[in-house]
C-alpha positions in Angstrom: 0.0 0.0 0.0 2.9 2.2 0.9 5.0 1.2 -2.4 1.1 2.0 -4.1 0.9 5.8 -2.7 4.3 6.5 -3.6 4.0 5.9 -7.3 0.7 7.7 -7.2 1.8 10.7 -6.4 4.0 10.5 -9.7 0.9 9.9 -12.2 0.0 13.1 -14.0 -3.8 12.8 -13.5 -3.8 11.2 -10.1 -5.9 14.0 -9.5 -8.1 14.2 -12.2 -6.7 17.2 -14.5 -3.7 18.5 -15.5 -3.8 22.5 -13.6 -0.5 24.1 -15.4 1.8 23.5 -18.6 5.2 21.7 -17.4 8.0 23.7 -17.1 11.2 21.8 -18.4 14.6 23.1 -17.9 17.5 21.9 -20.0 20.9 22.2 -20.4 21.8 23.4 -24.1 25.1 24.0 -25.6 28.0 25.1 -22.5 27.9 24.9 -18.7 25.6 28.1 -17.7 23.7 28.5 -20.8 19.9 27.6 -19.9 16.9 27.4 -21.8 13.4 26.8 -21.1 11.0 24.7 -23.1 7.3 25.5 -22.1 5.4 22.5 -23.5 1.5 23.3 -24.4 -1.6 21.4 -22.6 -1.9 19.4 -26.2 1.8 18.6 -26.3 1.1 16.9 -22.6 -2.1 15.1 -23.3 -0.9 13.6 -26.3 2.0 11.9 -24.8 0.2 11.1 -21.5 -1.0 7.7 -22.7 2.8 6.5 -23.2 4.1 8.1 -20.4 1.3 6.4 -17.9 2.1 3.5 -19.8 6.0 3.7 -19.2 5.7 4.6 -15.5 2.9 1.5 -15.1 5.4 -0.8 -16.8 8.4 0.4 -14.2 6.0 0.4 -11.3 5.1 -3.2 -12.4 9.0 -4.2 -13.2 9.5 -2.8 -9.4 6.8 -4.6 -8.4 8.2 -7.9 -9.7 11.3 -7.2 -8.4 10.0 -6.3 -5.2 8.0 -9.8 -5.1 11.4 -11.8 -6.5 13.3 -10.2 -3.3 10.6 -11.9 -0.6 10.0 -15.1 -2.6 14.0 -15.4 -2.5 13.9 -14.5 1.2 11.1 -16.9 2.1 12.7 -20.3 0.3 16.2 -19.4 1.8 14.4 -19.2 5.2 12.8 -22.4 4.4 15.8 -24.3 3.0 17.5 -23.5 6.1 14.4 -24.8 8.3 14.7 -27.9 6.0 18.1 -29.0 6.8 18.3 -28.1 10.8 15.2 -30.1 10.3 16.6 -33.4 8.7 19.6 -32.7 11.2 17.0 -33.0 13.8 15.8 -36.3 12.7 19.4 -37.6 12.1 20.5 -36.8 15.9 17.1 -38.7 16.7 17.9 -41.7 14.4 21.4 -42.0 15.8 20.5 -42.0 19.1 17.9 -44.4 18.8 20.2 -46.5 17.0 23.0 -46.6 19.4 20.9 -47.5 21.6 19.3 -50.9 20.1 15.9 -49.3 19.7 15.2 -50.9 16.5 11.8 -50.8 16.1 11.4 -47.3 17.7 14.2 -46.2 14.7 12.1 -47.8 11.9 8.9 -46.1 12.7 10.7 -42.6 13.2 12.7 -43.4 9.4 9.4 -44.9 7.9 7.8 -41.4 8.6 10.1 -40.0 6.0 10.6 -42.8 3.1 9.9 -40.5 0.2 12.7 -37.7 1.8 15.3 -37.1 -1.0 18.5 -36.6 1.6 20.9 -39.7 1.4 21.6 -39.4 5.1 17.8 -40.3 6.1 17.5 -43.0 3.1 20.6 -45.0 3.9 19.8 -45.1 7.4 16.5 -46.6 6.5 17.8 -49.4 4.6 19.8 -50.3 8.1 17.1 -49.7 10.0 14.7 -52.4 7.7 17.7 -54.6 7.2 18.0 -54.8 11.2 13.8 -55.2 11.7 14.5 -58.6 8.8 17.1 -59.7 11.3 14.8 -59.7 14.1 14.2 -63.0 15.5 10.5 -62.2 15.8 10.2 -61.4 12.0 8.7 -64.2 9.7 10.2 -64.9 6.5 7.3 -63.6 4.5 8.2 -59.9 6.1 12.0 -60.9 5.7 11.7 -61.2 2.2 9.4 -57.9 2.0 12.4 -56.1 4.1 15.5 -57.2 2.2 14.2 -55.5 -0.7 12.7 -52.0 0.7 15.8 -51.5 2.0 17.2 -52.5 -1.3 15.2 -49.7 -3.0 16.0 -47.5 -0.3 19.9 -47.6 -0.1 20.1 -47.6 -4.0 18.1 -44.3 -3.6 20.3 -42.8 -0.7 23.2 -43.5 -4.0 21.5 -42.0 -6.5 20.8 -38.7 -4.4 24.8 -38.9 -3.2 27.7 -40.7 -5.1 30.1 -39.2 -2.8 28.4 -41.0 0.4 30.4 -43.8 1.8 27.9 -45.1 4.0 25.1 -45.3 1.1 27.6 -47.6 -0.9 28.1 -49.6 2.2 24.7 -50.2 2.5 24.1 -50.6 -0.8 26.4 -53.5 -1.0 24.8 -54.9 1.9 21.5 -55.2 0.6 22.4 -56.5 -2.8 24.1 -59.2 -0.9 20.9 -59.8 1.1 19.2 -59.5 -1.9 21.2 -62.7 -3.0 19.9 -65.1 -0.7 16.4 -65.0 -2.5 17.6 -65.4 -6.0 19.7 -67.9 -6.6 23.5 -69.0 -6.9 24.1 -67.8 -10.2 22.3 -63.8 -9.3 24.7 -64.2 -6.3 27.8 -64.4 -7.7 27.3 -61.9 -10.1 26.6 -59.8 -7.7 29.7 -60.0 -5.8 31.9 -57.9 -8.3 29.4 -55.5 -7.6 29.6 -56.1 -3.7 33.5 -55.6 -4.0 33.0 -52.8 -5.9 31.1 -50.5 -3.6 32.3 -51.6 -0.4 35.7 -50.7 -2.5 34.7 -47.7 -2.9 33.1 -46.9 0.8 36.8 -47.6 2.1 38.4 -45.2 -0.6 35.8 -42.0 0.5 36.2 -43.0 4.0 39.5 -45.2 4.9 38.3 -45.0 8.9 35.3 -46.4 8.9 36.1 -49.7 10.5 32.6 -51.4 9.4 33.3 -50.9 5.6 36.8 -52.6 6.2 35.3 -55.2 8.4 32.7 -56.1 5.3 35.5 -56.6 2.6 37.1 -59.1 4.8 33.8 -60.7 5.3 33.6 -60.6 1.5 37.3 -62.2 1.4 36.5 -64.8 3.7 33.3 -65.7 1.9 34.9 -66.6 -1.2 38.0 -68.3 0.8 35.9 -71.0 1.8 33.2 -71.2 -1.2 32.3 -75.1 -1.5 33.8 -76.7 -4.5 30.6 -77.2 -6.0 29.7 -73.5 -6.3 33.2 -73.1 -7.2 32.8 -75.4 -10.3 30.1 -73.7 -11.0 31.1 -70.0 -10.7 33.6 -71.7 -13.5 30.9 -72.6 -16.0 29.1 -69.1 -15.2 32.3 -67.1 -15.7 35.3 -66.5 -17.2 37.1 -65.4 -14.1 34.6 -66.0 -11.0 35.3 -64.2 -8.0 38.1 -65.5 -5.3 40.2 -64.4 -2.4 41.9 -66.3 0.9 42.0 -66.2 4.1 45.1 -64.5 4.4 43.2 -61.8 2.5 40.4 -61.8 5.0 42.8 -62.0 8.3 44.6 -58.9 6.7 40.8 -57.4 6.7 40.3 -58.3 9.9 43.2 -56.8 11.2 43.0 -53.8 9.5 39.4 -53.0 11.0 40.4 -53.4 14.2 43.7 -51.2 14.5 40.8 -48.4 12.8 38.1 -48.6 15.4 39.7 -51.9 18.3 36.7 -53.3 19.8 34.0 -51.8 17.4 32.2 -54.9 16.8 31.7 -58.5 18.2 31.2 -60.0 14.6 35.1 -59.1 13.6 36.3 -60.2 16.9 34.9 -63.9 16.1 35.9 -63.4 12.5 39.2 -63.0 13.7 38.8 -66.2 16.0 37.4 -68.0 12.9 40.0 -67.2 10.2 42.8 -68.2 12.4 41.0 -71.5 12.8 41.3 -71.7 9.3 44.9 -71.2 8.9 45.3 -73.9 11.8 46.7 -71.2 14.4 44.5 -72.2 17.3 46.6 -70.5 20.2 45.6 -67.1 18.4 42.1 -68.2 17.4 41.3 -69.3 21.0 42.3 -65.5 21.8 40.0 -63.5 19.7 37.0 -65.9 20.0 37.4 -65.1 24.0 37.5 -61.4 23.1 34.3 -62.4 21.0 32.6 -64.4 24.1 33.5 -61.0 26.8 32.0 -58.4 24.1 28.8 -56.9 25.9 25.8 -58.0 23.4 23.5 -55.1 22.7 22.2 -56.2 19.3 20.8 -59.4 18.0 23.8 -60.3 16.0 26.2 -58.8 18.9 24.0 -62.3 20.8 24.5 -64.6 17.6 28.1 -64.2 17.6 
C-alpha cells in the first residue's frame, strides 16, 4: 500500500486534471547557458498515454522485483528450516540406534521414506535390514524387508555418489538381496559387492565397518564349497576369489581403525585363524568375542 501511494503521487492525472503547462529546464550547448522549453496542454495530453504506460510498466517491473526479493527470502528461510530439520531427525535416528531401539528407529525413518536426503534413506535401509534380522520377523516380512531397504539404499546412491555409507549399505543389501535369487544372481553380484564396499573404504579409509565387510567378502569366497566353485567356473570367465590371508589382513585392518567396534570381527578374527590352523591365536580372539557386551541381535549370535 505504501509502495502504491508513492507511485501515485507521480501519475500526472492522479488527481483528475492537469492544472498548469510543465515547465522543463534543460541544459543546451556550454555549462551556464539555460533554456526553457514550455510544452503546451496538447503537447502533454498527447504523450500522457505512453508516459502512464511507461511509469505503469516500471511500477510493475519494481513490483516484480520487489515480489522476486521476498519469494528469495522466504525459500532461503525455508531451505535453512529444512536442513536443521533433517539434522533434527538424524540426531534422533542416531541415538535411537546406538541404543538398540530398533523398532522405535524404523517407525521414526518410515515417517520420511519419500525424503530425497541420502543421510535419512541409507539409514533406512539399516534400519529395515536390522527389523529382517529380528528373531520375531517371519520370513514372509524378511523377504518384504531385504528388498525395501534394497530400494531405499540404491536411492540414498543416486541422491549422493560421494556418500560412503550409502555404498556400504548398498552392497549390503544387494548381498541380502542374494539369498532370494539364486546362486548364479549371487555371484554376479559379488563384483558388484567388491566394488562399492571398494569404494566406501576409498571416501572413508576409517570407517572400520566398511573394512570389516570386505574381509567378510574375502572370507566368503576363501571357503566357497567346491561345488559352487565349479560352477562359478561354468558361469564365468574369471569368477570371483580371495583367501584367508586376504580376509585375516581385513580383519586386522578394522580393528587397528576402530579396536573393539564390533563382536562380529572379533569372532571373524577367532574363525580365520581357525582356518589357517593357528588355534593359540584363534582361542584369543573368539574369547575377546565371548566377553563383548551383546546389545544387538547379532552382537548375541556371535
Amino acid at each position: 500500500m505504501a509502495l502504491a501511494a508513492r507511485l501515485w503521487r507521480f501519475l500526472p492525472l492522479a488527481h483528475g486534471t492537469v492544472r498548469k503547462p510543465w515547465l522543463l529546464t534543460g541544459v543546451a550547448g556550454s555549462w551556464g547557458r539555460c533554456c526553457t522549453w514550455r510544452l503546451r496542454g496538447s503537447e502533454v495530453m498527447g504523450n500522457l498515454g505512453a508516459f502512464k504506460r511507461s511509469l505503469l510498466f516500471s511500477a510493475l517491473s519494481y513490483l516484480g522485483f520487489e515480489a522476486y526479493q521476498v519469494f528469495s527470502q522466504a525459500a532461503v528461510v525455508h531451505a535453512i528450516a529444512k536442513v536443521f530439520r533433517v539434522e533434527e531427525i538424524l540426531e534422533q535416528a542416531d541415538y535411537l540406534y546406538e541404543s538398540g531401539e530398533t523398532e522405535k528407529l524404523y517407525q521414526l525413518l518410515t515417517q520420511y521414506k519419500e525424503s530425497e536426503d541420502a543421510e535419512l534413506l541409507w539409514r533406512l535401509a539399516r534400519a529395515s535390514r536390522d527389523i529382517a534380522q529380528l528373531s520375531g520377523t517371519s520370513e514372509e516380512e524378511k523377504k518384504l524387508l531385504v528388498y525395501e531397504a534394497l530400494e531405499y539404499a540404491k536411492r540414498a546412491l543416486e541422491k549422493n555418489e560421494r556418500s560412503f555409507a550409502a555404498h556400504k549399505w548398498y552392497a549390503i543389501c544387494i548381498s541380502d538381496v542374494g539369498d532370494y535369487e539364486g546362486i548364479k544372481a549371487k555371484i554376479a553380484n559379488a563384483y558388484i559387492i567388491k566394488e562399492h564396499f571398494e569404494k566406501a573404504i576409498e571416501l572413508n579409509p576409517k570407517d572400520a565397518t566398511s573394512i570389516h565387510l570386505m574381509g567378510i567378502w574375502c572370507y566368503t569366497f576363501a571357503e566357497m564349497p567346491w561345488y559352487q566353485r565349479r560352477i562359478a567356473k561354468m558361469l564365468f570367465a574369471t569368477p570371483p576369489s580371495s583367501t584367508y590371508e586376504e580376509a585375516l589382513g581385513y580383519f586386522h585392518r578394522a580393528e587397528q581403525v576402530d579396536p573393539n567396534f564390533y563382536s562380529k570381527n572379533l569372532l571373524l578374527l577367532g574363525k580365520t585363524y581357525l582356518k589357517l590352523h593357528n588355534k593359540k591365536l584363534a582361542a584369543f580372539w573368539l574369547m575377546k568375542a565371548k566377553d563383548y557386551p551383546a546389545h544387538t541381535e547379532e552382537d548375541k549370535q556371535a
